[in-house]
C-alpha positions as CSV (number, residue, x, y, z in Angstrom):
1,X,20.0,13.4,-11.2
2,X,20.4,15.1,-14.1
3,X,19.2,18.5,-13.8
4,X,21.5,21.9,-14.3
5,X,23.1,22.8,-10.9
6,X,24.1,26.1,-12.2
7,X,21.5,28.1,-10.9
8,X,21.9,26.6,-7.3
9,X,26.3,26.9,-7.6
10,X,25.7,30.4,-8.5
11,X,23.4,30.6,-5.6
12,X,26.2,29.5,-3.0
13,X,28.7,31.4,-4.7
14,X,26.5,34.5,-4.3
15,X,26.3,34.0,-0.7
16,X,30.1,33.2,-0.1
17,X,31.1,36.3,-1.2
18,X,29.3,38.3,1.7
19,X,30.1,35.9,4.6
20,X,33.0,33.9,5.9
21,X,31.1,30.4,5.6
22,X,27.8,29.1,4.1
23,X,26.0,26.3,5.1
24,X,23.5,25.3,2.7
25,X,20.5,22.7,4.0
26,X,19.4,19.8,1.5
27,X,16.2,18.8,3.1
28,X,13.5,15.8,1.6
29,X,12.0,12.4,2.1
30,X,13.8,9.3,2.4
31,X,14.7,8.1,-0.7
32,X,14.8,11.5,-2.1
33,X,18.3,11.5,-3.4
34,X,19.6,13.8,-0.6
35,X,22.9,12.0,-0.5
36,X,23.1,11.7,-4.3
37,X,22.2,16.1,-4.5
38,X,24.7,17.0,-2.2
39,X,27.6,14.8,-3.4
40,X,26.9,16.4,-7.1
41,X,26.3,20.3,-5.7
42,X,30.3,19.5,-4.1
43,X,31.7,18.7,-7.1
44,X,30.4,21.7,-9.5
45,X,31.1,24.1,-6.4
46,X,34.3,23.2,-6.3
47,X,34.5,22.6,-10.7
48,X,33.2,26.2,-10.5
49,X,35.6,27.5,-8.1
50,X,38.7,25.3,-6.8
51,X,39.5,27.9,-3.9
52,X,35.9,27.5,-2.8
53,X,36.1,24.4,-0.4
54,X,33.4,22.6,0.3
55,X,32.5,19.5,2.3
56,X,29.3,17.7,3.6
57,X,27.6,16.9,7.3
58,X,24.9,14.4,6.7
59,X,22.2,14.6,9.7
60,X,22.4,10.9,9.5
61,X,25.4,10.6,12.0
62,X,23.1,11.5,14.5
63,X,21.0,8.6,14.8
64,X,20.6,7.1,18.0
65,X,22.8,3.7,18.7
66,X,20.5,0.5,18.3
67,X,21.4,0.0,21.5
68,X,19.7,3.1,22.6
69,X,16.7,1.9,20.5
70,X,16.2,-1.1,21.6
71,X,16.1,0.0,25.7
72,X,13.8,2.5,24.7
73,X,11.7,0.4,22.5
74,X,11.8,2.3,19.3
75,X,14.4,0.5,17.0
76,X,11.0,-0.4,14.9
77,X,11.0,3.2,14.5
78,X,14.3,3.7,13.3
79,X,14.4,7.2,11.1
80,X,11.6,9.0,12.6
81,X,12.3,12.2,14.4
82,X,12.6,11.0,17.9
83,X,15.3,8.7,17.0
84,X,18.1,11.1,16.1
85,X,19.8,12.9,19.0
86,X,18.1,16.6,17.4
87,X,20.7,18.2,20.2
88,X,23.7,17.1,19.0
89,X,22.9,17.8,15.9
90,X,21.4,21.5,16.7
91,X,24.9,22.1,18.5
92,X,27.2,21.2,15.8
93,X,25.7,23.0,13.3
94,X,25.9,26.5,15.5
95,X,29.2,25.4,16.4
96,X,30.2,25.4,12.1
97,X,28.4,28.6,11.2
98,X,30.1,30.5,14.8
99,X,33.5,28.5,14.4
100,X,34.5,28.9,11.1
101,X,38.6,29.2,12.0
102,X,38.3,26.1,14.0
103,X,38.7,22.5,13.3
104,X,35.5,20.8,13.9
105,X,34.9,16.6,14.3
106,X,31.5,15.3,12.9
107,X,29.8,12.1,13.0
108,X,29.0,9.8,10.0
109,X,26.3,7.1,9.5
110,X,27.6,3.8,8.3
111,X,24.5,2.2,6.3
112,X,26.1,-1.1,6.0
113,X,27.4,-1.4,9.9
114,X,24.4,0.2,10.7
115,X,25.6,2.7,13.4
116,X,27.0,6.5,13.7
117,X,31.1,6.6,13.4
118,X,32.0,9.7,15.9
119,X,34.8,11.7,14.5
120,X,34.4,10.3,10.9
121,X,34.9,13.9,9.0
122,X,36.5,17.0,9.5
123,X,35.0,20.5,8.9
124,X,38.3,22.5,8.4
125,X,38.6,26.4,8.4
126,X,39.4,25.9,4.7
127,X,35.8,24.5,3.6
128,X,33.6,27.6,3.5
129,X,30.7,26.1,1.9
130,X,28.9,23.4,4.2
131,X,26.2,21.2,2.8
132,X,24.3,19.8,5.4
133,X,21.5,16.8,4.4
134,X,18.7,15.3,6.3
135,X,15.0,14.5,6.4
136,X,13.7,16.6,9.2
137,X,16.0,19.6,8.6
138,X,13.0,22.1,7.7
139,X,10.4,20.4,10.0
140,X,8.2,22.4,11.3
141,X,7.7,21.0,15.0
142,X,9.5,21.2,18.1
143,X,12.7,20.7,18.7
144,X,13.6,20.8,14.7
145,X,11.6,24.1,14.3
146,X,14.9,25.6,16.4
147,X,16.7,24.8,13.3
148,X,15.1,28.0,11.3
149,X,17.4,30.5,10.9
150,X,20.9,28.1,11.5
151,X,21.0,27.5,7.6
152,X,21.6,30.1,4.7
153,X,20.1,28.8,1.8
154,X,17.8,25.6,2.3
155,X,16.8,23.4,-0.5
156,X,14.1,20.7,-0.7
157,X,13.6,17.5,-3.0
158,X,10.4,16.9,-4.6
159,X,9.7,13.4,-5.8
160,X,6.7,11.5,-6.0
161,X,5.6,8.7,-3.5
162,X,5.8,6.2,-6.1
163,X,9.3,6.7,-7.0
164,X,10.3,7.0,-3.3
165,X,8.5,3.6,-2.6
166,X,10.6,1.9,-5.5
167,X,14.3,3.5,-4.0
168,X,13.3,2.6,-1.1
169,X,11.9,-1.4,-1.5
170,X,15.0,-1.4,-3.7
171,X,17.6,0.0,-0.7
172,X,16.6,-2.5,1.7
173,X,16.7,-5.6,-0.8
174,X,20.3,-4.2,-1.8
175,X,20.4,-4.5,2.7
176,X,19.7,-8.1,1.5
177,X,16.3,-8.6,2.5
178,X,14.0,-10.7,0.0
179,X,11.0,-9.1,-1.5
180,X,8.5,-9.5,0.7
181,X,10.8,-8.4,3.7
182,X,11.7,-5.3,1.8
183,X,8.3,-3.8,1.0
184,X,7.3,-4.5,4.6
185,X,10.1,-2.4,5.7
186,X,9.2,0.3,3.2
187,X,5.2,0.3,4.0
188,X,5.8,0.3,7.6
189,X,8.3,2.7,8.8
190,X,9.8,4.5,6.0
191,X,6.4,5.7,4.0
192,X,5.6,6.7,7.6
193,X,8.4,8.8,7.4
194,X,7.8,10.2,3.7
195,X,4.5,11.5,5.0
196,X,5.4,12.8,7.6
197,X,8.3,14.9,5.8
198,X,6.6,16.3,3.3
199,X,3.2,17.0,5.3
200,X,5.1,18.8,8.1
201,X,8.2,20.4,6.5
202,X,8.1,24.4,6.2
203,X,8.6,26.2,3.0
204,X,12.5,26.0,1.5
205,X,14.1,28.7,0.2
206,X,14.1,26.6,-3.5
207,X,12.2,23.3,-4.4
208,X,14.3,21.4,-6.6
């Protein structure tokens, strides 16, 4: 991305000094760079500080099987917020900020499968910083309003439309679809989803 992660490493480490664990929210818009934020924020954290563990829960591992899509008649929808099992989710996340001396199993999405992997990573009593990434994290709707107050610093990615179009045509013809297939995909579900992101999301704690 580019930008100077300084002020937000400084942030964290601010907020790890008063409290046994931090988790820190990365919200945005498909295509926003989310994935790409978070991964970077580890690293300096842990440049910054090598006893300062850190590790990452992507909301993604909680997306509904296909399976479950299909008898319900929404894997069209795929990535909107009825499709991700908000529950499980909502649990695990108490469950890392109460349970910080216990060993905790957490789901990962495989893009290129194209399902959740239970079990995938494991949220240790050593990693007291806890990035946590997802589209609807600072929605402001039932069920994902219940989410205020379970995160301790929450960020969210600002990009413009245009650019999130172009990531996004650019994902699903790297998924192998041709051109035509690909913007299809983007217009109809996943610009849905942009809008509906960055209409409805509550204010973060810091824009980025």
């Amino acid at each position: 991305m580019g930008e100077d992660l300084t002020p937000l490493v400084q942030r964290v480490r601010a907020l790890a000094a008063a409290r046994p664990r931090v988790v820190v929210a990365v919200a945005g818009a498909p295509g926003a760079g989310k994935s790409t934020l978070v991964e970077q924020l580890q690293g300096a954290i842990e440049r910054d500080d090598p006893a300062l563990a850190c590790t990452v829960v992507p909301m993604d591992g909680f997306h509904f099987d296909n399976a479950v899509l299909d008898a319900r008649g929404q894997r069209a929808r795929k990535g909107m917020p009825f499709t991700f099992d908000f529950a499980g989710y909502h649990a695990l996340i108490r469950r890392i900020r109460d349970a910080a001396n216990t060993e905790i199993a957490v789901p990962l999405f495989d893009r290129d499968l194209d399902l959740a992997r239970a079990g995938a990573r494991l949220v240790t009593p050593q990693h007291r910083v806890v990035l946590t990434e997802g589209n609807y994290l600072l929605l402001d709707e039932a069920p994902w309003s219940a989410l205020a107050g379970c995160f301790d610093l929450t960020v969210f990615l600002n990009v413009p439309d245009a650019v999130l179009e172009a990531r996004l045509v650019q994902r699903w013809r790297d998924h192998g679809y041709d051109e035509a297939g690909a913007r299809r995909r983007a217009h109809d579900n996943d610009m849905v989803n942009v809008a509906h992101v960055v209409q409805r999301s509550r204010e973060p704690d810091l824009r980025w």
